[in-house]
C-alpha positions in Angstrom: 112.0 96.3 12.0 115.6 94.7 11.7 117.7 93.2 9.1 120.3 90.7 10.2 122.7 89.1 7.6 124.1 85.5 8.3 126.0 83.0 6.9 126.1 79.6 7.7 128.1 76.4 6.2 128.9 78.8 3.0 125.1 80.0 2.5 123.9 83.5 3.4 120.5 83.7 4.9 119.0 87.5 5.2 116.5 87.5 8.2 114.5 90.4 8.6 112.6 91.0 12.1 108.8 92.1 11.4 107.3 92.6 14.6 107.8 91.0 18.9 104.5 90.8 20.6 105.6 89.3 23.9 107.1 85.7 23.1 106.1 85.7 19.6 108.3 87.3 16.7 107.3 87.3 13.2 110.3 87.4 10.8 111.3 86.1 7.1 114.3 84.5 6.3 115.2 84.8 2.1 111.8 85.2 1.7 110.0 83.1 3.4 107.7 84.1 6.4 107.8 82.3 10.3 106.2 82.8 13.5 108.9 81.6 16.0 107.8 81.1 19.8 110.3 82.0 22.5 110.8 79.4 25.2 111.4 80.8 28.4 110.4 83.8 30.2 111.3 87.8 28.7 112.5 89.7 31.7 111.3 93.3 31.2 114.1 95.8 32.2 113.3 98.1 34.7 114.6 101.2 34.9 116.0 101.8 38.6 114.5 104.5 40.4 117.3 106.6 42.7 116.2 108.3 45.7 118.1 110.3 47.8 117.2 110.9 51.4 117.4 113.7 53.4 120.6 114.3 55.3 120.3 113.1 59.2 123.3 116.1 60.2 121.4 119.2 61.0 123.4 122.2 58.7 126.2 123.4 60.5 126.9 127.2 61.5 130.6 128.6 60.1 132.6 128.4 63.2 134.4 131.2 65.0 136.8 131.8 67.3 134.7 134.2 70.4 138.0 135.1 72.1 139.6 136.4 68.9 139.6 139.4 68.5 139.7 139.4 64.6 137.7 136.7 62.5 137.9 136.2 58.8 134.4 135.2 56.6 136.1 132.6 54.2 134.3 131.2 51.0 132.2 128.0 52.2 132.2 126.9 48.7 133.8 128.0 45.1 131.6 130.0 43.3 131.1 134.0 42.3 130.5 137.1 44.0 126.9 138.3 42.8 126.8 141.2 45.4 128.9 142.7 48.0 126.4 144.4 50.8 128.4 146.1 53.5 131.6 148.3 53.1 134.3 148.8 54.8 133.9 150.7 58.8 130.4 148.6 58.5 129.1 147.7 62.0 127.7 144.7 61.8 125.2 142.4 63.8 125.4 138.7 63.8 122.8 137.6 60.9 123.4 140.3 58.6 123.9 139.7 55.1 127.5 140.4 54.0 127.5 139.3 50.0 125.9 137.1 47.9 127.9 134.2 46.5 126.6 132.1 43.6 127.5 128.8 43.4 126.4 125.5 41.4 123.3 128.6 39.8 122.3 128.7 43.4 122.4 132.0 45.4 124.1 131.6 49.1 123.8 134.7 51.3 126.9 135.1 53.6 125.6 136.1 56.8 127.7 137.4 59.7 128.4 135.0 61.9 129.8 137.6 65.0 129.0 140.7 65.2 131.9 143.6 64.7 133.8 146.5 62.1 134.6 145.3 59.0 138.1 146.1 58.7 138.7 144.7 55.3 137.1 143.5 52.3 139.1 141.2 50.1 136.8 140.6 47.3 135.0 142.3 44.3 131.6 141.7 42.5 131.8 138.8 39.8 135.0 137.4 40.9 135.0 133.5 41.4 136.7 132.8 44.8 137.5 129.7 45.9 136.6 127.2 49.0 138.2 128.4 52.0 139.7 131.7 50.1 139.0 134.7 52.7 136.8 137.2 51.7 136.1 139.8 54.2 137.9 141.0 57.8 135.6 141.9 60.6 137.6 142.9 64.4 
């Protein structure tokens, strides 16, 4: 198995390892072959398993101003424009799916949040935008 090289008091002993069944180990030293017993318990090593539980906040809905007249869809996360699904002049419902962002190889849809025009679109397909970088103007 192993070879371990020692010296002790000026004389070098080669040990090699042949097999560890639980608290026996066979080995030989310069030759010569020993069983040596382990005293004391081995502790096996467990792996720790991680487990991550569910989150206790219920997802929260973008938030937008109802008494402005003018709200701006920003980029809840950084990630890349897959697709773009409305144009400008759009009239748009709330739930409707604006664009597609892709983000950490998951797709988001962007849904509209209040419904309205789109007055502006400030993004393009396959650009990476940022978190909080505004992406499209609905009034």
């Amino acid at each position: 198995m192993k070879t371990y090289k020692f010296k002790v008091n000026e004389t070098g002993y080669t040990v090699n390892i042949k097999s560890h069944e639980d608290n026996i180990i066979n080995l030989e030293v310069n030759g010569t072959s020993y069983d040596v017993v382990l005293q004391g318990d081995l502790k096996k090593t467990k792996t720790p398993t991680l487990i991550r539980s569910a989150s206790q906040r219920p997802a929260e809905p973008l938030k937008v101003n109802p008494s402005s007249s003018k709200t701006t869809i920003i980029a809840p996360i950084p990630g890349t424009v897959l697709s773009i699904d409305v144009k400008v002049g759009d009239t748009l419902k709330v739930g409707d799916r604006m664009l597609v962002l892709e983000a950490m190889k998951m797709e988001n849809n962007i849904v509209c949040e209040k419904a309205g025009t789109i007055t502006a679109i400030k993004i393009t397909v396959g650009q990476q935008v940022l978190q909080d970088a505004v992406m499209i103007e609905i009034e």
